[in-house]
C-alpha positions as CSV (number, residue, x, y, z in Angstrom):
1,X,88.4,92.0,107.2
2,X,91.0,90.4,109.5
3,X,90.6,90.2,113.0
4,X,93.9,92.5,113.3
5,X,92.5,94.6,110.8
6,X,89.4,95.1,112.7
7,X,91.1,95.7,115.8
8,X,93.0,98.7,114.2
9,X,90.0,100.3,112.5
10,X,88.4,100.0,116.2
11,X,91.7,101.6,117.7
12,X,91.8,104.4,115.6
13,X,88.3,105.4,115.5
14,X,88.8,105.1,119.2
15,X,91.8,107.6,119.1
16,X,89.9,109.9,116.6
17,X,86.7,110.0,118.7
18,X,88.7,110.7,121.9
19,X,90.7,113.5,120.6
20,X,91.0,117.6,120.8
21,X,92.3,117.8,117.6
22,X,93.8,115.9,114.5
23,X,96.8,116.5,112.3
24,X,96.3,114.9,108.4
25,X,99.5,114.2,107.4
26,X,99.3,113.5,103.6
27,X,101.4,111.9,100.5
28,X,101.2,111.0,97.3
29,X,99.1,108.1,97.9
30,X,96.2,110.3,99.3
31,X,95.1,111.4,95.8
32,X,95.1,107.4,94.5
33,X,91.7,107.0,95.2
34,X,90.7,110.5,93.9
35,X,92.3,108.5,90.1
36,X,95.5,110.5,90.5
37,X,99.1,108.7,89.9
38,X,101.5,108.7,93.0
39,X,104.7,108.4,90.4
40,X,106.2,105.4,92.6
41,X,109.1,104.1,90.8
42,X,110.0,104.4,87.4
43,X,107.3,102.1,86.0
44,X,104.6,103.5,88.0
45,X,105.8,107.7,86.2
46,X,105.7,105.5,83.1
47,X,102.3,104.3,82.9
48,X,101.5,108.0,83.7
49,X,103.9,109.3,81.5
50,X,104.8,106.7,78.7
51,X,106.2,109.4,76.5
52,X,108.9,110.0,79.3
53,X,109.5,106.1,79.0
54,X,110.5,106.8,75.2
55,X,112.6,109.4,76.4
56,X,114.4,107.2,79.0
57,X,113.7,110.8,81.5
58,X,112.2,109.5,85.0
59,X,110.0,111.4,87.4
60,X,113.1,113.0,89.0
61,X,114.9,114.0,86.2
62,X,111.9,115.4,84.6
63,X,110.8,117.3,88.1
64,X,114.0,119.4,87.8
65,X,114.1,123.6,87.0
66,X,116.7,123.2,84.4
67,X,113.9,122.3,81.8
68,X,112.5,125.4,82.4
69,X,115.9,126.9,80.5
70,X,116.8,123.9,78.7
71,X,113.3,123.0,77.0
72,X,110.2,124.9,78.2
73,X,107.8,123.4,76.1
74,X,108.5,120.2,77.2
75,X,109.0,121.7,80.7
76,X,105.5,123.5,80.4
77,X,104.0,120.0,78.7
78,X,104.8,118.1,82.0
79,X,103.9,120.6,84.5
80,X,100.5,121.9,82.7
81,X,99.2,118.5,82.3
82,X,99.9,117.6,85.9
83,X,97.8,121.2,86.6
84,X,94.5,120.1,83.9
85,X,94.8,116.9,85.6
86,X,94.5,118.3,89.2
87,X,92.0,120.5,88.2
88,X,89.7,118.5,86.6
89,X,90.0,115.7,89.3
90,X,87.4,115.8,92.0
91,X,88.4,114.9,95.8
92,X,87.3,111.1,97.1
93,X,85.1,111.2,99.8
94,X,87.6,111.3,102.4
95,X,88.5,114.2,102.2
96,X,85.1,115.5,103.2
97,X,85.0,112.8,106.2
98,X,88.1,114.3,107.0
99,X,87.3,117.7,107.2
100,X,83.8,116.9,108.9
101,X,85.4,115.1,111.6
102,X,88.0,118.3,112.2
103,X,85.2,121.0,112.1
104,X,83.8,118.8,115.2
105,X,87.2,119.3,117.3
106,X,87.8,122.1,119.2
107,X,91.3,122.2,118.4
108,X,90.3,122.3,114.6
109,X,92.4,120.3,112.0
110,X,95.2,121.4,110.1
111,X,97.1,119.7,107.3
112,X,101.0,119.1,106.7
113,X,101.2,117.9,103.0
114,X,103.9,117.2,100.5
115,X,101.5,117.0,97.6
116,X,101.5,119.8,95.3
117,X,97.9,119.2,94.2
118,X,95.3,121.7,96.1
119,X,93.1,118.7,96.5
120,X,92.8,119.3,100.0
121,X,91.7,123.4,98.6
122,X,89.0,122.2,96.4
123,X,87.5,119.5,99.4
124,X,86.8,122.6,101.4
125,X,89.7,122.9,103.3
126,X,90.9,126.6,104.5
127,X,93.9,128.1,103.2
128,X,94.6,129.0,107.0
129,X,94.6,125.8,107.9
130,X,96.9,123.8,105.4
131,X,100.7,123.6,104.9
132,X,102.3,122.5,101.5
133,X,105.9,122.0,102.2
134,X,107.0,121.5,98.8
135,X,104.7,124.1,97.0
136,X,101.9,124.2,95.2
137,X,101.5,123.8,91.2
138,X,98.8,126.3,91.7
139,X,101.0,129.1,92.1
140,X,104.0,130.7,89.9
141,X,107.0,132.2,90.5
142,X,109.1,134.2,88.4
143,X,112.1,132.2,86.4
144,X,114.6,135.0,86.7
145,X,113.4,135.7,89.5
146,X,112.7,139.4,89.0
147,X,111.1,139.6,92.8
148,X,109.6,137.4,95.9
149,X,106.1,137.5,94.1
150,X,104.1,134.1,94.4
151,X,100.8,134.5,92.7
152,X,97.8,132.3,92.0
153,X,97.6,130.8,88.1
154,X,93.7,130.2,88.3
155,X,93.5,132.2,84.9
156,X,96.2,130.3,83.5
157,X,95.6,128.3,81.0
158,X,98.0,125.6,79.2
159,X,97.4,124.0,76.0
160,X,99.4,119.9,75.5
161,X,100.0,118.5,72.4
162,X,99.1,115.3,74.2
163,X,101.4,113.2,71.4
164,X,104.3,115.2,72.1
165,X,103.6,116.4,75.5
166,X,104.6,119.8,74.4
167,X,103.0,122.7,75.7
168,X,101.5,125.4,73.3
169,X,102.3,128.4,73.3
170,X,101.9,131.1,74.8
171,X,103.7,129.7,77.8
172,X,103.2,131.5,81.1
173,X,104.9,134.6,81.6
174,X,105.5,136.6,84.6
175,X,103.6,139.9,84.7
176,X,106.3,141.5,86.1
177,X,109.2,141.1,83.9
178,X,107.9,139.0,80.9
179,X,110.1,136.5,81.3
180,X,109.3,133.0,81.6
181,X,106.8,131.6,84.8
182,X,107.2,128.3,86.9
183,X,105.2,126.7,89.1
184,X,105.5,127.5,92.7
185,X,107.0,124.0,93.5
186,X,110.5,122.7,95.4
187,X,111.7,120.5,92.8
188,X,114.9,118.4,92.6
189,X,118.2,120.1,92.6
190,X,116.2,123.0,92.8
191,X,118.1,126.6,94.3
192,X,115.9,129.0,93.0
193,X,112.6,128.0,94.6
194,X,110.6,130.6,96.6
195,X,109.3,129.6,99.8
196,X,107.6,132.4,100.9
197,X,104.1,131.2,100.7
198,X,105.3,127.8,102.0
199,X,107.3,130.0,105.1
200,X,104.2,131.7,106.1
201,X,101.9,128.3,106.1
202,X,104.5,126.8,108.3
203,X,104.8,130.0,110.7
204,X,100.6,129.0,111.0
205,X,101.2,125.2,111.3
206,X,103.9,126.0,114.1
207,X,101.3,128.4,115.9
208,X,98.8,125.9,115.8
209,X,101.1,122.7,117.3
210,X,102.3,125.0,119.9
211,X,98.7,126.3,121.0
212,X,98.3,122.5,121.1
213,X,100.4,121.6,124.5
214,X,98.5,119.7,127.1
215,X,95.8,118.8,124.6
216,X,95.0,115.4,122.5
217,X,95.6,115.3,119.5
218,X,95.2,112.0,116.3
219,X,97.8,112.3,113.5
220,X,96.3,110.8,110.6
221,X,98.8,110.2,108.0
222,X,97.9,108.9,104.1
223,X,100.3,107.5,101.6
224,X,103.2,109.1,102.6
225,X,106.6,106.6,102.0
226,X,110.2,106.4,102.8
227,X,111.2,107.3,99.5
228,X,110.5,111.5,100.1
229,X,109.8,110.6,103.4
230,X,109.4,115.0,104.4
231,X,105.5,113.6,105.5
232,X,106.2,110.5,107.9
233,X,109.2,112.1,109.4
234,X,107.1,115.3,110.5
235,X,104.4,113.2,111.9
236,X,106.5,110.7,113.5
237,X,108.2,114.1,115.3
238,X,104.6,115.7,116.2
239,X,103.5,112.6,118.1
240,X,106.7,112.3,119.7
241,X,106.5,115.9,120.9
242,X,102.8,116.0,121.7
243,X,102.6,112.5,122.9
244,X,99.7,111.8,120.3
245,X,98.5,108.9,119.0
246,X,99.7,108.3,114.9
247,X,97.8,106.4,113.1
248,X,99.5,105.2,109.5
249,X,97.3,104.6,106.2
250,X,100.0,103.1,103.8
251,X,99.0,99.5,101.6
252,X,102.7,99.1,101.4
253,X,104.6,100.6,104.3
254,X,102.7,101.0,107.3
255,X,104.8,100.4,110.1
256,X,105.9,102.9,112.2
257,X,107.3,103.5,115.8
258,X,105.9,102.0,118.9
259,X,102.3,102.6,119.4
260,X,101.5,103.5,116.1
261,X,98.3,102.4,114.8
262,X,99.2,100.6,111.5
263,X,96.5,100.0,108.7
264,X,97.4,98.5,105.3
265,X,94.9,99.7,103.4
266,X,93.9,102.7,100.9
267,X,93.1,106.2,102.3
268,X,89.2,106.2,101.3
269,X,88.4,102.2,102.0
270,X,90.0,103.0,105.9
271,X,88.1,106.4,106.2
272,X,84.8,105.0,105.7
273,X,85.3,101.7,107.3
274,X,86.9,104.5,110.3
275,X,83.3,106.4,109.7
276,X,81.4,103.5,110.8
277,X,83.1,103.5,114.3
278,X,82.9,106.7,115.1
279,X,81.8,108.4,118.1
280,X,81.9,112.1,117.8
């Protein structure tokens, strides 16, 4: 390790160890070292996806509601394997440092995430205490819709023809109406999402900021970059307001503003070379 790097590792711990509360701020790049893709770029959808490469389709023209009209099967292919995937993957380690080191704050932690995923569900972490901004592929809307209803899919199950990347039917249907179900997620050029669930997370993560004033607080932010950059703007805004200390886990684009702490690195490698510094 570099001597910088081991000065920022010893700064952060530092600013972890000394605070009321922390903020996890989390992106794509969060789930990398849980074996997940973080779809960055064409080529890196690709290797996830090479039968979209065939097709020519990238992640954001396959991340689009009009397949759910124009193809469902191949809308329902994309969509369910992303859900098997999620729900067979198991969190890294850090997410369980994470959450140990939050229990031990008396402000609590609370998460701001752009990742559809539910990892940060499955780690432990309290519904109460976790806002997903853009959804989460663990809940379904209605296509129509026929109502406001967002409810959970745990006992849906999708079948891939993994050649094809078609999904099997039957294809999820709303229980309402019959017609055909989504995922609960804000995609691209997307009107009909419903935000409800994601509304009343955020009306909790506002509550919590605000009961926050006067206190310390560590924003920890993971692999979120400046291509949907929904996670790094909202942490770079909480520090601002709170005056807290952000400290940036990105391999690729970890600057920030001044007095960020910058590290360079993976999400679990920083986290337990963070671990070893602690003083809680």
């Amino acid at each position: 390790m570099s001597a910088n790097m081991d000065q920022a590792i010893h700064a952060a711990a530092e600013a972890i160890s000394g605070a009321d509360a922390i903020l996890i701020g989390a992106g794509a790049g969060m789930g990398v070292d849980s074996g997940l893709p973080d779809f960055r770029g064409k080529e890196g959808f690709w290797r996830a996806y090479p039968i979209f490469q065939k097709l020519g389709y990238s992640f954001e023209e396959m991340a689009n509601p009009a397949w759910f009209e124009q193809d469902p099967p191949l809308a329902w292919g994309f969509y369910g394997h992303r859900l098997n995937l999620y729900r067979s993957t198991e969190p890294h380690m850090g997410y369980t440092m994470l959450k140990t080191w939050g229990e031990q704050k008396s402000g609590g932690v609370f998460v701001f995430t752009s990742n559809v995923d539910g990892q940060f569900q499955k780690a432990g972490f309290p519904e109460s205490s976790i806002y997903e901004c853009h959804g989460s592929i663990h809940h379904l809307q209605c296509i129509g819709p026929c109502s406001n209803a967002v409810w959970n899919n745990m006992d849906t199950k999708v079948e891939i023809d993994e050649a094809t990347l078609n999904a099997q039917p039957p294809l999820p249907r709303c229980p309402r109406c019959g017609k055909l179900a989504r995922p609960n997620i804000l995609m691209f050029g997307d009107w009909y999402w419903n935000s409800n669930r994601a509304s009343e997370q955020q009306t909790r993560y506002t509550a919590w900021l605000k009961n926050l004033q006067g206190r310390s607080l560590a924003i920890l932010e993971f692999g979120a970059g400046k291509a949907v950059p929904t996670v790094r703007h909202q942490c770079e805004s909480a520090a601002n307001s709170l005056q807290a200390t952000l400290i940036r886990f990105n391999p690729r684009e970890s600057e920030g503003p001044p007095g960020t702490i910058s590290l360079p690195i993976g999400a679990l490698t920083a986290l337990e070379q963070i671990e070893n510094n602690l003083n809680l």
